[in-house]
N, C-alpha and C positions, 0 to 999 in steps of 0.2 A: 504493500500500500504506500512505501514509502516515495513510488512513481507517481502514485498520486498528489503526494502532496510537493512534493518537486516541480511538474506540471503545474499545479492551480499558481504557487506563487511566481513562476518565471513569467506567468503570465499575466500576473498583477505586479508585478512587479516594480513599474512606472508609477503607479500611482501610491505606490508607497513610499518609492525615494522620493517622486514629487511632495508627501506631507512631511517626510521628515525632513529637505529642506527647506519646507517655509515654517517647521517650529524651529529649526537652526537659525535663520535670515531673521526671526522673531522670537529674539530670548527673552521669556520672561520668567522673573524672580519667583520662588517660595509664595504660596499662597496666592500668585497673581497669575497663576497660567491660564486665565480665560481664552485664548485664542486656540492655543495647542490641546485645550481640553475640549469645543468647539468642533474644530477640525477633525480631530481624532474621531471625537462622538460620531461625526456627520460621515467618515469613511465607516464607522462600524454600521453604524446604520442601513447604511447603501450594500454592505454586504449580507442584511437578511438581521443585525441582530437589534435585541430591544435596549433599548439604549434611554437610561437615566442618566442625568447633568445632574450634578448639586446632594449625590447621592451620601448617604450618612449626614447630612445637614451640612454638607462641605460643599461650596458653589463648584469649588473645580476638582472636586472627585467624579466619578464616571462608573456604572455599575453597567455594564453591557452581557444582555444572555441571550446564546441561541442553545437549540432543543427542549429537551424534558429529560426527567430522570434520573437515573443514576449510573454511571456515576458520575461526580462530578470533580472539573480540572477547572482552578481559576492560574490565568496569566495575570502577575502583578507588574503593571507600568509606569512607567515617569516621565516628567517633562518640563521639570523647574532648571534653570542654568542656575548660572553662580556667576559674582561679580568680579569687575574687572577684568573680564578675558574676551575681551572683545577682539576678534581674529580676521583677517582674513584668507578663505582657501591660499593659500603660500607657504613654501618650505622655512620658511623667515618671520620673526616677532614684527608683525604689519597690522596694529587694532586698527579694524573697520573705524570705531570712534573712540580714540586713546581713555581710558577708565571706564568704558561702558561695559555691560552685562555678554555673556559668550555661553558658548555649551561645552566648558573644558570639561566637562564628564560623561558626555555623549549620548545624555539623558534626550536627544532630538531620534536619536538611533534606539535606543531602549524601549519606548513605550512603542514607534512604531514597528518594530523588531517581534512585540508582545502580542498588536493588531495582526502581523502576517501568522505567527503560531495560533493567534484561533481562525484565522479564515482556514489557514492548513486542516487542524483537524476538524473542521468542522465539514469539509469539503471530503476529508477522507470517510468519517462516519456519515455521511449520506451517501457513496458510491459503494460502501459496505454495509447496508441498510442497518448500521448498531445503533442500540441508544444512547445517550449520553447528554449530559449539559455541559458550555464552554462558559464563562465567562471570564470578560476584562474587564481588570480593575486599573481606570487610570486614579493614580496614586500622588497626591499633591506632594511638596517639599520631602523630596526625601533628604535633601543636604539640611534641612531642618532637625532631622533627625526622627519627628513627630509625626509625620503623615498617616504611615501605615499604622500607628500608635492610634492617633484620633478613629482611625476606620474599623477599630478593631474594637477600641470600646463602645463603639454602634451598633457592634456585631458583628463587621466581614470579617469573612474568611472561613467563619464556622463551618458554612456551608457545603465546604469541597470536603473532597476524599484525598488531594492532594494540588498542591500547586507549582510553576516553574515561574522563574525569571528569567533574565540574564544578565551581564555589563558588559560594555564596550572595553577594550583588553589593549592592551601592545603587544598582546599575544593572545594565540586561543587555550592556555593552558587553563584545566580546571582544578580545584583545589578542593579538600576532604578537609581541611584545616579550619580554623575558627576565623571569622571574623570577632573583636571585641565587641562586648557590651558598654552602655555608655548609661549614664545619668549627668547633668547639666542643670544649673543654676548661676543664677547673681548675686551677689550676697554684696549689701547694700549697707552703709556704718551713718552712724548720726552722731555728732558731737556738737559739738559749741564752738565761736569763730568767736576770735579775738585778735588783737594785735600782737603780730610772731615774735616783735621785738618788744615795743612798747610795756605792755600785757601780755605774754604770753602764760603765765599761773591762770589765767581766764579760761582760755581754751583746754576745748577737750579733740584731741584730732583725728580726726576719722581716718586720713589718711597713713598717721598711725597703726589703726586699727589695721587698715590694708595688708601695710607692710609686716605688722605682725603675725597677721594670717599666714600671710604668703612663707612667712620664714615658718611658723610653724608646718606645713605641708611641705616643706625642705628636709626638715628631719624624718618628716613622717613616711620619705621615701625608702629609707632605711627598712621600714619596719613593714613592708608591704611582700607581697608574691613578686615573683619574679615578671610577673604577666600585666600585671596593673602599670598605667601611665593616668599622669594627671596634670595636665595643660593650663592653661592661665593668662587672664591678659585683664592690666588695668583701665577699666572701662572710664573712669574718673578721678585723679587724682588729685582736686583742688581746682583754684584760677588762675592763683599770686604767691611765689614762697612768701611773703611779710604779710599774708592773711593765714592764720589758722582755720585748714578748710574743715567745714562743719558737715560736709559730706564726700565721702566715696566709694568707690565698688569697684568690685572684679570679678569676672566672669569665666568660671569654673568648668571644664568635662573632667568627668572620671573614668575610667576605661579599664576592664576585664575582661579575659577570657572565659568567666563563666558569670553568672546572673549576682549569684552570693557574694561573690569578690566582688563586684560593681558595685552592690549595697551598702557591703562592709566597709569599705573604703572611702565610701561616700558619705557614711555616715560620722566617721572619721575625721574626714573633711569638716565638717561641720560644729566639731568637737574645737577643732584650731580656729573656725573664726567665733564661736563662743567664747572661747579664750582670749581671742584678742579685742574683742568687745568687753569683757570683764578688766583686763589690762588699763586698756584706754579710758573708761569709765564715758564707752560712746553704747549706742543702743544699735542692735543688729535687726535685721529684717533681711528672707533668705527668697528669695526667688525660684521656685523649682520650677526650672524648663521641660521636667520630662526626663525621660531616657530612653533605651530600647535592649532588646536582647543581643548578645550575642546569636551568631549565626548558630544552623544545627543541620549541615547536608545530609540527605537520605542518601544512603549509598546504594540501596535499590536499584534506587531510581538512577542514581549516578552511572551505575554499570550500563543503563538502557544507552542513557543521554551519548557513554564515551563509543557504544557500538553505533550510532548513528553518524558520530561524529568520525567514523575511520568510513564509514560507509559509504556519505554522503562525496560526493567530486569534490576536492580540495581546492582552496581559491586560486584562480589565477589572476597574474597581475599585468599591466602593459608596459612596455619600455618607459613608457610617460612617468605612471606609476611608482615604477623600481626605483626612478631618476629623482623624483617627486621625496620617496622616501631618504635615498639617501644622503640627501641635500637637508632634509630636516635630521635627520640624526647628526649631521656634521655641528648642529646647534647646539649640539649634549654635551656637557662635560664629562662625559661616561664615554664618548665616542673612539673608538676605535679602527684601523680601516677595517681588518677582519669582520667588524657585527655584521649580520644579514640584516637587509632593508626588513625583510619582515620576519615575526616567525609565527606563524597561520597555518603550521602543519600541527596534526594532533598528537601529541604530548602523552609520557606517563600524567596519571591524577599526582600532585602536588600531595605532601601531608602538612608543608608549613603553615603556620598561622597565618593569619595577616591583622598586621593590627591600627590596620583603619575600621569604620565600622558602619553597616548598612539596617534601617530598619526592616527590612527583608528578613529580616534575624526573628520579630514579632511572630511573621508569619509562619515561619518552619515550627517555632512551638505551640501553633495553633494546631495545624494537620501538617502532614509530611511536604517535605520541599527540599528543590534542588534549586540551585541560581548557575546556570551556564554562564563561562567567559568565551569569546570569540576574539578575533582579531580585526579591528577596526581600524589601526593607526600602526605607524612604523616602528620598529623593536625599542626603539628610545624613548619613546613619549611618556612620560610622565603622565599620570590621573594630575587632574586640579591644574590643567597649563594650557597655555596658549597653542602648543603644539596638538592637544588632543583636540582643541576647538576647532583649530585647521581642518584637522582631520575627519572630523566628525560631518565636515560639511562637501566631504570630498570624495570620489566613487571610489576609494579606499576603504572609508567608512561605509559607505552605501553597501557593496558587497560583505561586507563581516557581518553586517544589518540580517541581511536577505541568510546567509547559510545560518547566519544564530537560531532565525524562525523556522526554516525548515528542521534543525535538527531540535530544537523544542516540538514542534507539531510532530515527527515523526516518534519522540519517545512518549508523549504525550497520549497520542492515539493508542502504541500498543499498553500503554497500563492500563488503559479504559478497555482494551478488549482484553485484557488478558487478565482474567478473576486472579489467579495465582499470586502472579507479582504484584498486582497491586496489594493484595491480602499481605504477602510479604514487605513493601514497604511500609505498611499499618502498622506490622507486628514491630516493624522496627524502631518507628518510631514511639511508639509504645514502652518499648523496650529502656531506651535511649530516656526518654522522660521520666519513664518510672514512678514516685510517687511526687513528683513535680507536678503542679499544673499551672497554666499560663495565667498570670499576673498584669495586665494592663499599667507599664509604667508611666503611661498617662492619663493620671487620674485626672478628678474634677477638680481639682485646685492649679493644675495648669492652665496661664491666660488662654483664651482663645481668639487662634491666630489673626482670624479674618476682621479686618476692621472696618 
């Protein structure tokens, strides 16, 4: 069946790199992707499915279902950029508009990557008369950290029997290894302003308190897992050193390889700016942003995904291409002559970690889930850069796009007909959780986002 769904997207093919470059050419921020959520809607639509905007009370979430039954696959999608990576298609740092917004994460190729995997099998399970239900979830801010968080305490996701993803890669390697767990807050200090020199026995200094925090969370690296990271940046520190400032704050992620470490550490955290509030004799107020899981890949499902992916014809690329790539790797400090412009061939699975971190990670402790990586961009490119924005908007990108959906839709379809295996990534997941069960780390005292 997997000619089948080969077939249906070479033949749509055009009007999917046509949508994913105009959410590239139209980058928009975290909670504001009306166009791309829009457009997306209106191809799903056109392709037979039913299609809710604004779904879980989120204006640019997207619930899209075609068939009936059981069982059911959700595709989880995106389409929020990130700031400052404003690119133009070039092997060279050229922002379209110097500090404006870009797709360095290739989030224009993701969701519609997501859209080709359900026309796939939805195309496959109607030329095999099976039953099944597909849906797409287009999925707001995931670089928020909270999207899939918000949609989950709504209730998606519950629904499926299992679901995929995937990201845009500098390679098509897949990984068994962890993404980090995150929680996030602001932790905000209140003191008394007076004059630094004049008066200063008046003042009480918030900014103080900051730096006391912050040195506290210095030592407390010491005393952590080896797997924990915890980042920081001061959001406000004063106006004038000869003002005693009476407020400031900094802006906190905590980060683990597993859910408990993310907690413990975080709540840790919170212990050193209690402290430094009690120090200062300033008043604390904490901001919780939310957090999300660490990831949890089905290996089930991984084994289907890595036979479609040796299966499927391997990208090719054009002179243009090759030329294209290795003119942007000569931009890396990593660059070597020996590196290959790409590397898009399929890989053993990865066990290392990785410890950036994606809410996708929500979803896998809901019901079973895998996230495919593909090759979208030249062996150099960095996630989060001007080069992967290039790239994302470039028929480099385009094609790592197209094979990601097809080898989603073809492992997709066989779990749905195959009672066994899917029964088997159940049990595994099962297995794997144990007497855990999934926790919404974004409760209701998280602001909400939309304003």
């Amino acid at each position: 069946m997997y000619q089948v769904i080969e077939k249906v997207l070479d033949e749509h093919s055009s009007e999917l790199e046509e949508l994913a470059l105009k959410i590239w050419d139209t980058p928009e921020m975290a909670w504001k992707e009306e166009k791309a959520c829009a457009w997306t809607a209106a191809l799903l639509e056109s392709y037979g499915f039913t299609v809710e905007i604004g779904a879980y009370q989120m204006p640019t979430a997207i619930r899209a279902v075609w068939g009936e039954g059981a069982p059911v696959v959700g595709f989880c999608g995106e389409y929020d950029c990130l700031p400052g990576l404003s690119q133009e298609v070039c092997p060279v740092n050229r922002p379209v508009i110097p500090g404006d917004d870009g797709h360095g994460c290739g989030h224009n190729l993701l969701g519609v990557g997501c859209v080709g995997a359900c026309l796939g099998v939805k195309e496959a399970l109607m030329a095999a008369h099976k039953p099944g239900t597909v849906i797409f979830y287009g999925c707001p801010a995931e670089e928020q950290m909270t999207g899939k968080g918000f949609m989950a305490r709504a209730g998606a996701f519950k629904e499926c029997d299992f679901t995929l993803a995937w990201h845009p890669s500098a390679d098509a390697r897949d990984n068994y290894g962890e993404h980090t767990g995150v929680e996030g807050a602001v932790f905000s200090f209140y003191g008394r302003t007076a004059h630094a020199a004049a008066a200063p026995e008046n003042g009480r200094s918030a900014l103080d308190a900051v730096q006391l925090m912050n040195m506290g969370v210095e030592f407390l690296r010491e005393h952590v897992t080896s797997d924990v990271r915890i980042h920081y940046t001061i959001t406000d520190g004063g106006l004038v050193p000869n003002i005693v400032p009476d407020f400031a704050a900094s802006k906190f992620y905590v980060r683990a390889l597993s859910r408990e470490a993310t907690k413990d550490t975080y709540a840790r955290v919170i212990k050193c700016a209690e402290g430094a509030a009690l120090m200062t004799d300033t008043k604390l107020k904490i901001t919780h942003l939310g957090g999300l899981y660490p990831t949890l890949q089905n290996r089930v499902i991984g084994e289907i995904v890595q036979k479609y992916k040796k299966r499927l014809p391997p990208l090719q690329y054009t002179e243009e291409e090759i030329a294209f790539a290795k003119e942007m790797n000569r931009q890396s400090p990593l660059y070597k002559e020996e590196v290959p412009p790409f590397k898009a061939n399929s890989q053993p699975v990865s066990m290392d970690n990785i410890y950036g971190s994606t809410d996708y990670g929500d979803v896998q402790h809901i019901c079973p889930g895998y996230q495919v990586h593909e090759c979208t961009a030249p062996s150099l490119t960095p996630g989060h850069s001007w080069m992967m924005t290039s790239a994302s908007g470039s028929s480099i990108g385009l094609k790592g796009m197209l094979r990601a959906a097809k080898v989603m839709a073809c492992a997709a379809y066989e779990l749905m007909t195959d009672k066994e295996k899917l029964d088997d990534a159940k049990a595994e997941f099962r297995e794997t959780m144990g007497s855990e069960a999934y926790e919404c780390p974004v409760d209701e005292t998280i602001p909400w986002p939309y304003n």
